[in-house]
C-alpha positions in Angstrom: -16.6 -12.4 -15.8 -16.8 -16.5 -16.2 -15.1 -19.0 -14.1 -12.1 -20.3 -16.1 -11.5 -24.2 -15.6 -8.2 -24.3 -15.2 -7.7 -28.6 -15.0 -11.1 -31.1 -14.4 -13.4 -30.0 -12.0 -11.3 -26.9 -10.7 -12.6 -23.4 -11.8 -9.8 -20.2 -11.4 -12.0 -17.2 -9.6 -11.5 -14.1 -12.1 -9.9 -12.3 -8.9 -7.9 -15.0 -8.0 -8.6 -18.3 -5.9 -10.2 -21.8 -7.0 -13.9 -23.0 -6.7 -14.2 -26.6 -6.3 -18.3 -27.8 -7.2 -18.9 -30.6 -4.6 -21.5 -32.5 -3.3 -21.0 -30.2 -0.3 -21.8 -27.3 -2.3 -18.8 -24.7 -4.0 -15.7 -25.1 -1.8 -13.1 -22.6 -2.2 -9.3 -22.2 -2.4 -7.8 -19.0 -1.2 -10.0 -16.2 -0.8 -8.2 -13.1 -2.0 -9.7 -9.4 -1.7 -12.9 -8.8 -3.1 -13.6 -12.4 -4.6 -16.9 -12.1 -2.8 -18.1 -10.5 -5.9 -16.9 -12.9 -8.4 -18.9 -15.7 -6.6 -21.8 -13.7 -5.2 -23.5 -13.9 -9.5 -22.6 -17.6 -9.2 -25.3 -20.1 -9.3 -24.7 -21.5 -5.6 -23.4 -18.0 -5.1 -21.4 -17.5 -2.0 -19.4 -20.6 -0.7 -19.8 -21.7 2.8 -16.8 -24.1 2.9 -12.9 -22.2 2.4 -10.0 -23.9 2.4 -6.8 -21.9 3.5 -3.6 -21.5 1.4 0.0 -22.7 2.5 0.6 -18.8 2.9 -1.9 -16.5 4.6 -0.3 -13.5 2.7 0.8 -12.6 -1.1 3.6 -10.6 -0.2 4.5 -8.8 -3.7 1.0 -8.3 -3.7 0.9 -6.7 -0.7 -2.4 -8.4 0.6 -4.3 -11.4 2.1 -4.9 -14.6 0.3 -7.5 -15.6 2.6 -9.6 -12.3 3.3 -13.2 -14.1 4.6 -14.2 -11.3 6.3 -16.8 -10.6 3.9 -17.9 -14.3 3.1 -18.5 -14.0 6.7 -20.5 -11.5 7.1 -22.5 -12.9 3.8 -23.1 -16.1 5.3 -24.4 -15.0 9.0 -26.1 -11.9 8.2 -27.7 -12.7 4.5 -27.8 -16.8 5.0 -28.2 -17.4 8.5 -25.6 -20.2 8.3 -21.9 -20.4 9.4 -18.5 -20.5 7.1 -16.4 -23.7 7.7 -12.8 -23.1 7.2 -10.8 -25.8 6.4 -7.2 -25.3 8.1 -3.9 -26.4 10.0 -4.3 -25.2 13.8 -1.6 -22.9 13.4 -3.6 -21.3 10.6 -6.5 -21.1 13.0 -4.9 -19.2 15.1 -4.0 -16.9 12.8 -7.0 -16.6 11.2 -8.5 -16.1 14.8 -6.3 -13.2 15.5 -7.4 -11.3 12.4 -10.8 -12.3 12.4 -11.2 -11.0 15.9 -9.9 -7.5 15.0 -12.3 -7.3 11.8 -15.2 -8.8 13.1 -15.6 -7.7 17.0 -12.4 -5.1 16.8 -9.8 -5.3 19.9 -10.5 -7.3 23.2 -8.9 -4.6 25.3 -9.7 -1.0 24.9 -8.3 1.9 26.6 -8.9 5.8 24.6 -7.8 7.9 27.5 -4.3 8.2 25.7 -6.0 9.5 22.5 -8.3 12.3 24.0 -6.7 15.6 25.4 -8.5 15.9 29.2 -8.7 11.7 28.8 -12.2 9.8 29.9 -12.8 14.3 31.2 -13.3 15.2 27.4 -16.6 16.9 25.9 -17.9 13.2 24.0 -15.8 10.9 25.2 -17.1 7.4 24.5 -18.2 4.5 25.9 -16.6 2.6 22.9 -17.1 -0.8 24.5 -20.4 -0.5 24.9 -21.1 0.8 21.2 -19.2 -2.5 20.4 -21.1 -3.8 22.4 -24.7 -3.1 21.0 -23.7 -3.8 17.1 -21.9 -7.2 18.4 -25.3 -8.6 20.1 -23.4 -10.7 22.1 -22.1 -12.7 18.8 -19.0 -14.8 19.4 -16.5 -15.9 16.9 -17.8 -19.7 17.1 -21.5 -18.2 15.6 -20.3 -17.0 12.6 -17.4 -19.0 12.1 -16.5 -23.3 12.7 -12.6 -24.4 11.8 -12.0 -28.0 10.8 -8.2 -29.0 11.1 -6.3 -31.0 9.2 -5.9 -34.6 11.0 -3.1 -36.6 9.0 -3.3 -33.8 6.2 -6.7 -35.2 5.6 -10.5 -33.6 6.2 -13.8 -35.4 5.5 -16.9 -33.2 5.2 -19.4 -36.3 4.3 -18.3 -38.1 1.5 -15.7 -35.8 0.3 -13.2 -35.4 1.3 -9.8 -32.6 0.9 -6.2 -34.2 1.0 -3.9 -31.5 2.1 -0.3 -32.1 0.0 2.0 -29.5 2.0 3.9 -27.6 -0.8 2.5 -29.5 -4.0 -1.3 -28.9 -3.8 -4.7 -29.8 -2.6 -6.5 -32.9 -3.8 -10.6 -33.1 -3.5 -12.1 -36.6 -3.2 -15.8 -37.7 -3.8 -17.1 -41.5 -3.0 -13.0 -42.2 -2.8 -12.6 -40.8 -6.7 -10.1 -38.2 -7.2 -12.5 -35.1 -8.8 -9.8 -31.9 -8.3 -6.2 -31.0 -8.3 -5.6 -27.8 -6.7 -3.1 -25.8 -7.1 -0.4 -25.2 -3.6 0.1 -21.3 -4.9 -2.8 -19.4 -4.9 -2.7 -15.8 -7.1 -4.1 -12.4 -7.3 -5.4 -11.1 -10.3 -6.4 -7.6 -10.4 -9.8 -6.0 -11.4 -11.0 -2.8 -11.1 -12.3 -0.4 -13.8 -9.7 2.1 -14.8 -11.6 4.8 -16.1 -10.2 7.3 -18.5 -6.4 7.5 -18.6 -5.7 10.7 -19.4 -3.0 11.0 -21.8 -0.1 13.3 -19.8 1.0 12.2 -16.0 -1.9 13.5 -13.7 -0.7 16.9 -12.1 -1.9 17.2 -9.1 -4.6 20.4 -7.9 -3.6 22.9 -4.7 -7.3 21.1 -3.6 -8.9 18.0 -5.0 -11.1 15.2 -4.1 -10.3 11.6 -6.7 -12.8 9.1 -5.8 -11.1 5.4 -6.1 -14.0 3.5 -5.1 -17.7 4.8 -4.6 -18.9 1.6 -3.3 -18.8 -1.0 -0.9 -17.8 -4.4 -0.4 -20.6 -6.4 -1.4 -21.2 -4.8 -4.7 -19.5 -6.7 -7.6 -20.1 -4.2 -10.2 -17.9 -1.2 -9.1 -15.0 -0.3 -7.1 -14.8 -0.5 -2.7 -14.8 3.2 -1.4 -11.9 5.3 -0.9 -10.6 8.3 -2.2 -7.5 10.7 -2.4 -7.7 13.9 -1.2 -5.4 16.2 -2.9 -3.4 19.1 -0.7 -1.0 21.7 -1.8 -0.2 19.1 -5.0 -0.1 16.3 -2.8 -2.0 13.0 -2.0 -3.0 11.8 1.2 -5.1 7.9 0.7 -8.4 7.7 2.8 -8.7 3.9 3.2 -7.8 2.7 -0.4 -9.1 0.1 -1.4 -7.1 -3.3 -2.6 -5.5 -2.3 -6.3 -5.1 1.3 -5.5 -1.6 1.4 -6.2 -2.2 -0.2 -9.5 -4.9 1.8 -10.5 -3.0 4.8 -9.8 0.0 3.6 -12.3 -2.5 2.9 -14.8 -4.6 6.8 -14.6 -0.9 8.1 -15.3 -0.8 9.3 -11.6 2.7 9.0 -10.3 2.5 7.5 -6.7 5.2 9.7 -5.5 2.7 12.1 -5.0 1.3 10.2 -2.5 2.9 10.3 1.2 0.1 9.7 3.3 -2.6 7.3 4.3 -5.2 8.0 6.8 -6.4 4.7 8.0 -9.9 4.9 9.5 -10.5 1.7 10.8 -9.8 -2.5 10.5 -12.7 -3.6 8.2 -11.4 -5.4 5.1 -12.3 -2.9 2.9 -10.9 0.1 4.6 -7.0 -1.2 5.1 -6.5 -3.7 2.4 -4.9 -1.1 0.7 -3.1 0.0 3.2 -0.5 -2.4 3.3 -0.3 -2.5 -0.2 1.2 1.3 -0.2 3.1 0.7 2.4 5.1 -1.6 0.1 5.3 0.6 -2.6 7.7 2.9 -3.3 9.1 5.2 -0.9 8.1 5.6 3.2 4.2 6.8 3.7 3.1 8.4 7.1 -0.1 6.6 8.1 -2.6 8.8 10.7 -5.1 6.9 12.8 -5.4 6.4 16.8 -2.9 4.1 18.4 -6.4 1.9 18.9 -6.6 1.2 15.6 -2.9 1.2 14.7 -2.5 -1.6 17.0 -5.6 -3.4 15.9 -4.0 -2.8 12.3 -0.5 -4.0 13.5 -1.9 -7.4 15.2 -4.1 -8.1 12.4 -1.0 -7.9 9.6 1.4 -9.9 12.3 -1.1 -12.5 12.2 -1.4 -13.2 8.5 2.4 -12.2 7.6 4.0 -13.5 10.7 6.3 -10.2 10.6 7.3 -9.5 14.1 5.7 -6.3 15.1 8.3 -4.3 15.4 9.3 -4.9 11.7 6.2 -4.3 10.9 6.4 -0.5 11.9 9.8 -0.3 10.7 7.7 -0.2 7.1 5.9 2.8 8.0 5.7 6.4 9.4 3.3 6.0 12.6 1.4 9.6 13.3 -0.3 8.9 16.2 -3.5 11.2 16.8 -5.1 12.6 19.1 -9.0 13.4 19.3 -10.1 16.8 18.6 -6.6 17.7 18.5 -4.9 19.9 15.2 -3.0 17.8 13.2 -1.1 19.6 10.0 -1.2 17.8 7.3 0.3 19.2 3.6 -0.6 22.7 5.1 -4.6 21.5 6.4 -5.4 21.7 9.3 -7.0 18.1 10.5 -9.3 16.9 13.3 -10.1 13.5 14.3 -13.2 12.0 15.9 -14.5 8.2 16.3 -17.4 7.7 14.3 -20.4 5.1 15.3 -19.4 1.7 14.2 -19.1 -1.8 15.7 -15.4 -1.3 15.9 -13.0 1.6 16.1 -13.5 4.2 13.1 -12.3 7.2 12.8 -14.0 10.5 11.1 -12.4 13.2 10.9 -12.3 17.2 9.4 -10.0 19.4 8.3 -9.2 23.1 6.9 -7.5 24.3 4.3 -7.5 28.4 3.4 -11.4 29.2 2.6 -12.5 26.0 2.4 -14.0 23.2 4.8 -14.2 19.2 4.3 -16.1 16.7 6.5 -15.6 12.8 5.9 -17.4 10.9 8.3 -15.5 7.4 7.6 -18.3 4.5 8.4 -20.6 6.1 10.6 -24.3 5.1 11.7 -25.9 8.8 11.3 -29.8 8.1 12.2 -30.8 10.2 15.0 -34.2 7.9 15.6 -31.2 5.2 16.4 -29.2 7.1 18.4 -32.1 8.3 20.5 -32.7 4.4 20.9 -29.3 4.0 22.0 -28.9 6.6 24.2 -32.2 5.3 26.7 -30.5 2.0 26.5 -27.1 4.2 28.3 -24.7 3.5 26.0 -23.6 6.7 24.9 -22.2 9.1 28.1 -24.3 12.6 27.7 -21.4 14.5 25.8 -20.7 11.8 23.4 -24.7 12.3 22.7 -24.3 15.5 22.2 -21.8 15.2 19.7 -23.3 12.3 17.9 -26.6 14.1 17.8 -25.2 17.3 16.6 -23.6 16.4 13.6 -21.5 19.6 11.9 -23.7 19.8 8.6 -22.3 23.4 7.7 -19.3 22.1 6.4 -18.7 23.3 2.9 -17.7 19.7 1.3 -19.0 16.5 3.7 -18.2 13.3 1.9 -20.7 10.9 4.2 -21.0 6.9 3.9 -24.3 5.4 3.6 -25.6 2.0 3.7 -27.4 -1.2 5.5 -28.4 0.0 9.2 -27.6 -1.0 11.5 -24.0 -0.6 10.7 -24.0 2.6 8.3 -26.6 5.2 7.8 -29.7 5.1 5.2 -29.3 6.9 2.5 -33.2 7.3 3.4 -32.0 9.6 6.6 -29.2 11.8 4.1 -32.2 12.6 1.7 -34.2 13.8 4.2 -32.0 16.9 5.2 -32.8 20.3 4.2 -31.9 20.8 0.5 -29.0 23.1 1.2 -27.0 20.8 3.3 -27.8 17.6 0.7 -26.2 19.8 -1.8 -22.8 19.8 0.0 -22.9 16.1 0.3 -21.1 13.5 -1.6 -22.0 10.2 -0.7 -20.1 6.8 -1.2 -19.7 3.3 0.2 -23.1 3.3 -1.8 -24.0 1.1 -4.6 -25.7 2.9 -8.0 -28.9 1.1 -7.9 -29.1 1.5 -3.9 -29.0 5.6 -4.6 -32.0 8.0 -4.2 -31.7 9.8 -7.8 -34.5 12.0 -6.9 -32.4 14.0 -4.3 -30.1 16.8 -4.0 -27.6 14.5 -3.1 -24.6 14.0 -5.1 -23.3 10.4 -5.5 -19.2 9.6 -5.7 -18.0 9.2 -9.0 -14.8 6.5 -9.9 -11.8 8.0 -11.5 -9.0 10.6 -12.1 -11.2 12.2 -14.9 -13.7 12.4 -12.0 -11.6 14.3 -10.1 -13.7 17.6 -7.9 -11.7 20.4 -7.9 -13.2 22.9 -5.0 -12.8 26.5 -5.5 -9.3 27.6 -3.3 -7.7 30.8 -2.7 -4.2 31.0 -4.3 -1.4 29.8 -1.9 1.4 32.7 -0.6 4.7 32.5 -2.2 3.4 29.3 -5.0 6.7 29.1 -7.0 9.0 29.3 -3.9 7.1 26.7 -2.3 6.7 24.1 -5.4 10.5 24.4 -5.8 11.4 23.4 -2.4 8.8 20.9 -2.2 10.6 19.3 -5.3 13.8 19.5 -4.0 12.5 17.9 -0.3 11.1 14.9 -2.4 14.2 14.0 -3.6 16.3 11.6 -1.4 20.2 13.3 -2.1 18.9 16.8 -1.6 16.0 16.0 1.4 18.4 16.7 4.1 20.4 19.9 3.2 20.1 23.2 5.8 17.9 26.0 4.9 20.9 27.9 3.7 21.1 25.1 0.4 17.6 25.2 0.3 18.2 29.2 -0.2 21.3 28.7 -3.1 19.3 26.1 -4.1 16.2 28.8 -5.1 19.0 31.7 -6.2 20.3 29.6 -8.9 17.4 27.2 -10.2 15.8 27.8 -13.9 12.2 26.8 -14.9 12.3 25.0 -18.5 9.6 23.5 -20.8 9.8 20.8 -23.5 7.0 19.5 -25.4 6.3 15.9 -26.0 9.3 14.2 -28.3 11.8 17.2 -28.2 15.1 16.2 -27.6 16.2 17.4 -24.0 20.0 16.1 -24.3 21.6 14.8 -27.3 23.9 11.9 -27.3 27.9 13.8 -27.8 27.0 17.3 -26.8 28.8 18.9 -24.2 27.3 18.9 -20.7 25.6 22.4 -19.7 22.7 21.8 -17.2 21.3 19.3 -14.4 18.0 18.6 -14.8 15.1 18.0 -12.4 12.1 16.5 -13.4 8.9 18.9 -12.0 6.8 17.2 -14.0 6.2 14.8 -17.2 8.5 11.9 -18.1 11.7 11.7 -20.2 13.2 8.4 -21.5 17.0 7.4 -22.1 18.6 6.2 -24.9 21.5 5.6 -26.9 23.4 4.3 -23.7 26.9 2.6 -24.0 24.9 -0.7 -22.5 22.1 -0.4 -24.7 19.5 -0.2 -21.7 16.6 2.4 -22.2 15.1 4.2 -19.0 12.6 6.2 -17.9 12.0 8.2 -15.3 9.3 10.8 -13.9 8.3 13.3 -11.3 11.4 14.2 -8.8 13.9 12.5 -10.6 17.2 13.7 -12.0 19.3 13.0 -14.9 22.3 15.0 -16.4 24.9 15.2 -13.8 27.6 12.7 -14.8 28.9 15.1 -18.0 29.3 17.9 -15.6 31.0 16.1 -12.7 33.3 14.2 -15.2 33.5 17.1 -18.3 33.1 14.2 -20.6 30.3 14.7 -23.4 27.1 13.3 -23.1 26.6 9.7 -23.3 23.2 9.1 -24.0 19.9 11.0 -25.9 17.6 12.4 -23.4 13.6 12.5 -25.3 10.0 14.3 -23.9 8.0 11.1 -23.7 5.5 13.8 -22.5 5.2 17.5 -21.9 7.9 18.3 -19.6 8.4 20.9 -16.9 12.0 20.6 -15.7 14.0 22.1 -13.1 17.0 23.0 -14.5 21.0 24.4 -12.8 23.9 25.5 -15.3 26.7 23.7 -15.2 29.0 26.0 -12.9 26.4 26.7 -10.6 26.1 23.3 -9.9 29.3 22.1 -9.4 29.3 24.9 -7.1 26.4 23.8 -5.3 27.9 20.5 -4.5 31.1 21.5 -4.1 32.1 20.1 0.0 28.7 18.5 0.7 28.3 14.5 0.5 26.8 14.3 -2.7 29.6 15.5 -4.5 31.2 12.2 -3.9 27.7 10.1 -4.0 27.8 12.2 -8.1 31.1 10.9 -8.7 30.2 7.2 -7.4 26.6 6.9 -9.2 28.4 8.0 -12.5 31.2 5.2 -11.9 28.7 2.7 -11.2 26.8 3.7 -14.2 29.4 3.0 -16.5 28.9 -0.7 -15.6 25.6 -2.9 -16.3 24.0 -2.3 -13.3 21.1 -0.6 -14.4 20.5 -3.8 -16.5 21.9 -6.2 -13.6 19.0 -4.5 -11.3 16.4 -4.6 -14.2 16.9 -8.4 -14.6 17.1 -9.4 -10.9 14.5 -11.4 -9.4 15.4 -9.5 -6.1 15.2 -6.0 -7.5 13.6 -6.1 -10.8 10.2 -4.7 -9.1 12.0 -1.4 -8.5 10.7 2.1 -9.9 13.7 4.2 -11.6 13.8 6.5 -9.1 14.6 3.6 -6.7 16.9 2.2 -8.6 19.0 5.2 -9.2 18.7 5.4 -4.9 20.5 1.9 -4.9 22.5 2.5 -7.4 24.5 5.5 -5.8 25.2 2.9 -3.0 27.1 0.5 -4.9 30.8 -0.2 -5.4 32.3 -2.1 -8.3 34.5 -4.8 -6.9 36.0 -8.0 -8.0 36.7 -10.9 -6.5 38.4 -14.4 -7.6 37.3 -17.7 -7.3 37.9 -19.4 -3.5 37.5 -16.6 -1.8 35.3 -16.1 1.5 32.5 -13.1 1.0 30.4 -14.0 4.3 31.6 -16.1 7.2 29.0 -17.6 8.7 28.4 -16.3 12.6 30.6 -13.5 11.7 28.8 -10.1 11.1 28.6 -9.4 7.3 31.3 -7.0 6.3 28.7 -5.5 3.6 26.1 -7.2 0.6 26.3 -7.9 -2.6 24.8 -7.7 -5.8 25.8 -10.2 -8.2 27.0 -8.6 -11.8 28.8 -11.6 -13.1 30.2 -15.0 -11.7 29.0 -17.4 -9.2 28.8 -17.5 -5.7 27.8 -20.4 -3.6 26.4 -20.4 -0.1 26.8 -22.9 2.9 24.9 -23.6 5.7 27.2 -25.4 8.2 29.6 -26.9 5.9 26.4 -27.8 3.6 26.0 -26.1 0.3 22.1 -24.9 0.6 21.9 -22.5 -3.0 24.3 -20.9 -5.4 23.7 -17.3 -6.8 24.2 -15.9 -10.7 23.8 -12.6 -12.0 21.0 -10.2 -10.5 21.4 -12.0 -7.0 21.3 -10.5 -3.7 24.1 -12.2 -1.1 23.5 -11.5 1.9 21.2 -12.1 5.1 19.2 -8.1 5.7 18.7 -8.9 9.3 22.3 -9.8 10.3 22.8 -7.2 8.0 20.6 -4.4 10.0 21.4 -4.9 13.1 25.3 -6.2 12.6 24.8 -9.8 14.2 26.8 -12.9 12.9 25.4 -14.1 9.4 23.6 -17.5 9.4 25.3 -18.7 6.2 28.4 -18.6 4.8 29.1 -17.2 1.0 32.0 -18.2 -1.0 32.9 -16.8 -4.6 32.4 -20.6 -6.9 34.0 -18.9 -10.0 35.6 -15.8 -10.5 32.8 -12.5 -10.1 32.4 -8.9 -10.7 29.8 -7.9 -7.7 28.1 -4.7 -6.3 29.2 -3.7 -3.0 26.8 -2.3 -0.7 27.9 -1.2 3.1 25.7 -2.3 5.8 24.8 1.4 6.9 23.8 2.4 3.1 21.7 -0.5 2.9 20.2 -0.2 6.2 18.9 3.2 5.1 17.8 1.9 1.6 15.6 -0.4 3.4 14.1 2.0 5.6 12.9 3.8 2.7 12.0 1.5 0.6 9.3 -0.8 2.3 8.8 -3.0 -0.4 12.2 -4.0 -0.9 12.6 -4.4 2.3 9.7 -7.4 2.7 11.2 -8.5 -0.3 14.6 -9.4 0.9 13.1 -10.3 4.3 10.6 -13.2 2.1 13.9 -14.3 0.3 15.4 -14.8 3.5 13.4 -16.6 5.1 12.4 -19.6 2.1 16.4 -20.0 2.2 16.8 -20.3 5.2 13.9 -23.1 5.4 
């Protein structure tokens, strides 16, 4: 894809960033995920001079803004020439921090927590060491030299980079202004999208969906990473950056999706790791505490989240070596791989069948043998590196440049059987051996291998509780609902544009969405809505007896869950959600669906997340003068602005006033009931949303996203 010149002399990258052409060669603004490969076809090809963004981190992206692992690696290993980053010296130390973990992995390492018998166990490794050898006693300052910003100025030569904090950059040549660069820095996605397939994805009892064969130096196809698919659900291996977008796009819902294995700390393995963290709904990551920590310093360098909010976002599954692990019914083990810093491999079993993924991995026996005389491996962990377990039935296995991944030279040597079982990715196309038995990773849902599985015990019983688990209300009811909830439940089908509900009918069922997508209309607001897997619609006629009030359409073939009318009331009857019903139809009746839609706080949320909120909120009104936050006082709740003004004071000063859509309200003081560092006075007479500190604590906890959302919103105004 061309450069776009976006104002003279300053070129946009197609995946986001600016190139600068210099006397100094290309200098570059912002170095988002994967721009490697937009510059790698350019004429000058990789730049050797970055310059760093006001903000390290895009944070409704999800992801880095200045991600140079990679230019790194391409400028010491391919060039033989160091990257000069341009910088403030707080910058450099972050950039430090997260360079350190990528590049050399964590300065102190201590596994004996994450093996069974400890530094006794069959193959436990000398992981320093392996570091060690790969590393070649390179330091940071080898690959890497920072310049710092002296008076907001650098001069490399005769140019020279004016540094205009919150406006822009400014490039100077012979004392002539040649580029005016913007302060912001975006994200622009690419990745190929394959086939969308035309109904939501529904997802196998066992299934492999590759979502990058490649690696990260390839700039015509996707980084590696892949879903593996388990009793209908997803766990992430490493996704790679636009994951969560691609997904969207192949019609796959991402509620399917509640876990990420993260192997290790290399750019192209966790980039989209954060980015699912932030999506909808709380993931469980797996991985060692070593790399969990690596992972955890590495994001609290470029986001400047303390780390304990940081795993406040996330689910932390700490494994243990060798050690069974259940995940989605399969049985899991872990292993570290052989890589210059902490990666994880790992195996797992599910009814008849058997899958091997060896994560990056140097497999090359002629190297380990080298190794091994040098003494860094301890005998057992020879043993287990030598003895690799090809009878595996599926073994997904990296290959790549030695010395840090195995040749695809080594995999095509095996005996024709065992290449027949493998699948290999982190591979480009033209770097494959065609003329093997290997089988290389194909890009896309429509790609997706479906293994040959024995049929699960008790199928129906179990997909009906696993829907009703997914839903937030129902998650935490006692077996003994879970048990009603199986006596009284229907299966029903609808086929693409049938009319579910009609707009004035009386109100017979509640509905459960198993699979497909409806859409609303016909609503007293005007507001059409659409929701998906594991969500519900249908329960305000039967809690209030009034007749329906909106049309309910297949936008696609629909499986629905559905409960007569009776039955259901009965099933609520006495538990919580009877009264959180009678609250989200009340609220409903109001605009907040729209207000939410609208709002520059909220507008990002999926339906299923808004209906969450939604059954938290309280119409209220309140007139003009009055006090809704004292400032040092704890919060008595937040608010979401429906109509009206409200105007906030920092110390007698007025620092921002808030319109419809707004959120009021600090979400730290807020979480953990300290006094509120502003105050928040109604300016003209408002209807708001009220929202009590515990509900929204919870909200928060579940929602990731809106969480760093509301933290970011904070915290520019507050400064």
């Amino acid at each position: 894809m061309p450069l776009t010149e976006v104002s003279p002399g300053v070129n946009r990258l197609p995946r986001g960033g600016y190139l600068v052409p210099t006397s100094v060669g290309y200098i570059q603004f912002g170095a988002p995920p994967e721009t490697i490969k937009d510059t790698m076809v350019l004429p000058q090809a990789v730049p050797k001079i970055f310059v760093l963004p006001g903000e390290l981190f895009h944070v409704e992206k999800g992801i880095s803004v200045a991600e140079l692992e990679f230019p790194i690696y391409y400028n010491h290993f391919l060039k033989q020439r160091k990257t000069y980053i341009l910088c403030t010296e707080e910058q450099k130390e972050q950039l430090q921090v997260v360079l350190q973990e990528s590049v050399f992995g964590p300065e102190n390492i201590d596994l004996r927590s994450e093996y069974p018998q400890g530094e006794l166990a069959p193959g436990f490794p000398n992981m320093r060491a392996e570091m060690g050898y790969f590393r070649e006693n390179r330091q940071l300052k080898d690959l890497v030299s920072f310049a710092i910003f002296k008076n907001d100025k650098i001069r490399i030569n005769s140019v020279v980079v004016q540094r205009k904090a919150g406006e822009g950059f400014e490039v100077y040549e012979e004392d002539k202004l040649i580029a005016s660069v913007p302060w912001t820095i975006e994200y622009h996605i690419q990745y190929d999208i394959g086939e969308r397939p035309h109904e939501p994805f529904n997802p196998p009892e066992l299934g492999i969906t590759c979502l990058g064969p490649s690696h990260g130096f390839d700039p015509h196809d996707n980084t590696s990473g892949f879903i593996l698919w388990i009793n209908k659900h997803g766990i992430m291996v490493d996704p790679p950056v636009n994951s969560t977008e691609w997904l969207r796009d192949s019609n796959v819902n991402p509620k399917w999706i509640r876990h990420v294995i993260l192997t290790h700390c290399h750019a192209d393995h966790d980039a989209g790791t954060f980015q699912k963290i932030l999506e909808e709904g709380m993931v469980t990551i797996h991985t060692t505490e070593t790399i969990m920590d690596s992972f955890i310093r590495k994001y609290h360098a470029m986001t400047k989240i303390p780390k304990i909010r940081l795993y406040e976002l996330f689910a932390f599954n700490p494994v243990q070596v060798d050690t069974s692990i259940y995940i989605e019914g399969a049985e899991f083990l872990f292993h570290y791989a052989l890589h210059s810093i902490p990666s994880l491999g790992f195996r797992f079993h599910f009814r008849n069948q058997s899958f091997l993924y060896t994560s990056d991995h140097l497999n090359h026996p002629v190297t380990l043998e080298k190794m091994n005389e040098k003494g860094i491996f301890p005998p057992g962990r020879f043993e287990f590196l030598m003895n690799f377990p090809w009878h595996y039935k599926i073994i997904y296995h990296e290959a790549g440049i030695p010395p840090l991944h195995t040749p695809v030279s080594y995999l095509a040597s095996l005996p024709e059987a065992v290449q027949k079982r493998i699948t290999v990715y982190h591979i480009a196309k033209k770097d494959f051996l065609k003329d093997s038995s290997l089988s290389l990773a194909k890009f896309g849902i429509e790609n997706t291998l479906y293994p040959e599985i024995d049929p699960p015990r008790f199928p129906k019983a179990y997909q009906i509780l696993d829907i009703l688990s997914s839903i937030d209300l129902f998650s935490d009811f006692p077996i003994h609902k879970a048990k009603e909830f199986l006596s009284i439940v229907e299966e029903k089908q609808f086929p693409r544009g049938e009319f579910i509900i009609r707009k004035g009918d009386p109100g017979e069922e509640f509905f459960i969405i198993a699979s497909g997508n409806i859409r609303v209309e016909g609503t007293a607001s005007g507001v059409v809505k659409s929701f998906g897997n594991f969500e519900y619609f249908g329960e305000a006629s039967l809690i209030s007896g009034e007749p329906r009030s909106a049309n309910v359409i297949a936008e696609t073939d629909v499986v629905a869950l559905t409960i007569a009318k009776d039955r259901f009331l009965n099933f609520i009857r006495g538990t919580n959600l009877e009264q959180t019903f009678k609250q989200l139809a009340s609220v409903r009746e109001s605009n907040s669906w729209l207000v939410l839609s609208q709002s520059q706080d909220f507008s990002g949320m999926t339906s299923m997340q808004k209906t969450q909120l939604e059954s938290l909120l309280t119409p209220i009104e309140r007139m003009k003068g009055e006090t809704l936050v004292a400032q040092c006082q704890p919060a008595p709740a937040a608010f979401i602005i429906e109509s009206g003004k409200i105007a906030l004071y920092k110390e007698n000063t007025q620092i921002k006033i808030l319109e419809t859509g707004d959120f009021v309200g600090e979400i730290f003081s807020i979480q953990k009931e300290t006094p509120a560092p502003f105050s928040a006075v109604v300016l003209e007479d408002a209807r708001l949303f009220q929202i009590q500190p515990a509900d929204l604590t919870r909200f928060i906890r579940k929602n990731p996203g809106i969480y760093m959302r509301l933290m970011t919103a904070t915290a520019e105004l507050l400064n």
